[in-house]
C-alpha positions as CSV (number, residue, x, y, z in Angstrom):
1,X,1.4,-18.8,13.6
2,X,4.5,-16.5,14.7
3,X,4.5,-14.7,17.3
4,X,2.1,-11.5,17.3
5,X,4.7,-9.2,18.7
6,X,6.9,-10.5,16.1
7,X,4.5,-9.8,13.3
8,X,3.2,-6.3,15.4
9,X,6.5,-5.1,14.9
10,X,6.9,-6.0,11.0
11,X,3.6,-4.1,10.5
12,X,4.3,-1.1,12.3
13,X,7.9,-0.8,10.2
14,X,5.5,-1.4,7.0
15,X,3.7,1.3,7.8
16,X,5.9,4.1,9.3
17,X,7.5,2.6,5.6
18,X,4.7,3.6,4.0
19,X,3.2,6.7,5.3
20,X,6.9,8.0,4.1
21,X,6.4,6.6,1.3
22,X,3.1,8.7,0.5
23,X,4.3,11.6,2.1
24,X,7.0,11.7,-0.8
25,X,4.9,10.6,-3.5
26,X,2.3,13.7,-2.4
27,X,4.9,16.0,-2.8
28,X,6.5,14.7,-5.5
29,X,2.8,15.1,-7.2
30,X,2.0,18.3,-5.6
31,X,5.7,19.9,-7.1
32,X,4.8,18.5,-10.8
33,X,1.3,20.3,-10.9
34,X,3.2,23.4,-9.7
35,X,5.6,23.3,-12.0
36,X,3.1,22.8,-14.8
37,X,0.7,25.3,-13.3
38,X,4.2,27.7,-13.4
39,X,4.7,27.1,-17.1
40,X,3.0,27.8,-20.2
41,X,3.3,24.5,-22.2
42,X,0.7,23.1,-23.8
43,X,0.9,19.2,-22.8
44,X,-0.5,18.0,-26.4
45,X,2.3,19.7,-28.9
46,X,5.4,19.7,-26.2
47,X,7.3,17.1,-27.1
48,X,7.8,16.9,-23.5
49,X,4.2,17.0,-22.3
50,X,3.3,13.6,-22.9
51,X,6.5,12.1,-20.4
52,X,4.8,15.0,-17.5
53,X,1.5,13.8,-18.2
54,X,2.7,9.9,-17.6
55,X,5.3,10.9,-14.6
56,X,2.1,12.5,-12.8
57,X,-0.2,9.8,-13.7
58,X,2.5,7.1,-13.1
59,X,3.0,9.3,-9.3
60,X,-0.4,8.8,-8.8
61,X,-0.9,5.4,-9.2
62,X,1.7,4.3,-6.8
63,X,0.1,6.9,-4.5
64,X,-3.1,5.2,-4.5
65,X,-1.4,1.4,-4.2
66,X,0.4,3.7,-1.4
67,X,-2.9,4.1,0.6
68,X,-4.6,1.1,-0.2
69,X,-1.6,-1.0,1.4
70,X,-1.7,1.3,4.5
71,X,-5.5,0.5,5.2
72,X,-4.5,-3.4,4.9
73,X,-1.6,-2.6,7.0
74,X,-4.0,-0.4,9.7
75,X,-6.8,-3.5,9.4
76,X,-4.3,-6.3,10.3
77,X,-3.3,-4.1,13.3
78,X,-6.8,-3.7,14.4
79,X,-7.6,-7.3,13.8
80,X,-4.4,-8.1,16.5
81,X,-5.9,-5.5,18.7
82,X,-9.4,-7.2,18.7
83,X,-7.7,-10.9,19.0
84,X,-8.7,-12.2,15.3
85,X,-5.5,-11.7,13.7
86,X,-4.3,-15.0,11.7
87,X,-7.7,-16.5,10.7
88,X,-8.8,-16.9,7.5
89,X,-11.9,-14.4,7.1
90,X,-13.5,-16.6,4.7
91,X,-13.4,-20.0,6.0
92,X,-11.8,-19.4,9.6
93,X,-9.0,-21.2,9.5
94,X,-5.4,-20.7,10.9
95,X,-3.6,-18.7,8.5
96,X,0.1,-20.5,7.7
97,X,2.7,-18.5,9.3
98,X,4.9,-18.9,5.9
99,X,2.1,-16.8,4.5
100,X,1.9,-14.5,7.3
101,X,5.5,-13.9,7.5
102,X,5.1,-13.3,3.8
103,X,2.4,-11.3,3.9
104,X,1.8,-10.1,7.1
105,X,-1.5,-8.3,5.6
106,X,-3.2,-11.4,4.8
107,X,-7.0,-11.7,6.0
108,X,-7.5,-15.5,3.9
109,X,-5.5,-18.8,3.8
110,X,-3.6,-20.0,1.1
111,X,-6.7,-22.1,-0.1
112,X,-9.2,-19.3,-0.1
113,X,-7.2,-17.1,-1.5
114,X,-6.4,-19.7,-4.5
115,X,-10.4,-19.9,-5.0
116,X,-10.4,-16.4,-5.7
C-alpha cells in the first residue's frame, strides 16, 4: 500500500479540485436559468431552445457526478482517519497500491470489484 500521507495529500488536491469544480458548474447552472428566466423564448419552437435545454441538463449531470465523487473522496478520508483505509470492504483484503494510486477512492479490490 503507499504511503497514507502520500495518498492523504492526493485526496485532499481531488477535492479542493472538486469542490471548484462544483462551485463553477452551480454557477454556470444558476446564470443559464437566469438568463432563460430573463428572456421570453419558448424552449420548444426556438431553434435555440433545444441546445439551452441540453447545456443545462448536460451542466447538471456533471454537477451531480461532481458531488457524488466528493462523498467518495470525503469517505476515503474518513476511512484513513478511522485506520480502515486500503481494505477491501467486501472481502477485507489489502487493496493493491496500483489500484489505490489509481483510484485513490477505491473501497474494494480488484477481484471484488470484477465480481460486480
Amino acid at each position: 500500500m503507499p504511503p497514507i500521507n502520500e495518498i492523504h495529500g492526493l485526496l485532499i488536491a481531488d477535492r479542493e479540485r472538486t469542490t471548484g469544480l462544483i462551485s463553477s458548474l452551480s454557477g454556470n447552472i444558476a446564470s443559464m436559468v437566469e438568463a432563460s428566466r430573463l428572456t421570453a423564448t419558448d424552449d420548444e419552437h426556438d431553434p435555440e431552445g433545444s441546445t439551452i435545454a441540453f447545456e443545462r441538463s448536460q451542466a447538471s449531470t456533471l454537477l451531480a457526478a461532481a458531488r457524488n465523487h466528493l462523498t467518495d473522496v470525503d469517505a476515503a478520508l474518513a476511512r484513513i482517519a478511522a485506520g480502515s483505509y486500503g481494505r477491501c470492504e467486501r472481502c477485507g483484503q489489502e487493496i493493491a497500491r496500483d489500484r489505490l494510486m489509481a483510484r485513490p477512492t477505491a473501497r474494494t479490490c480488484i477481484g471484488c470489484a470484477a465480481a460486480g
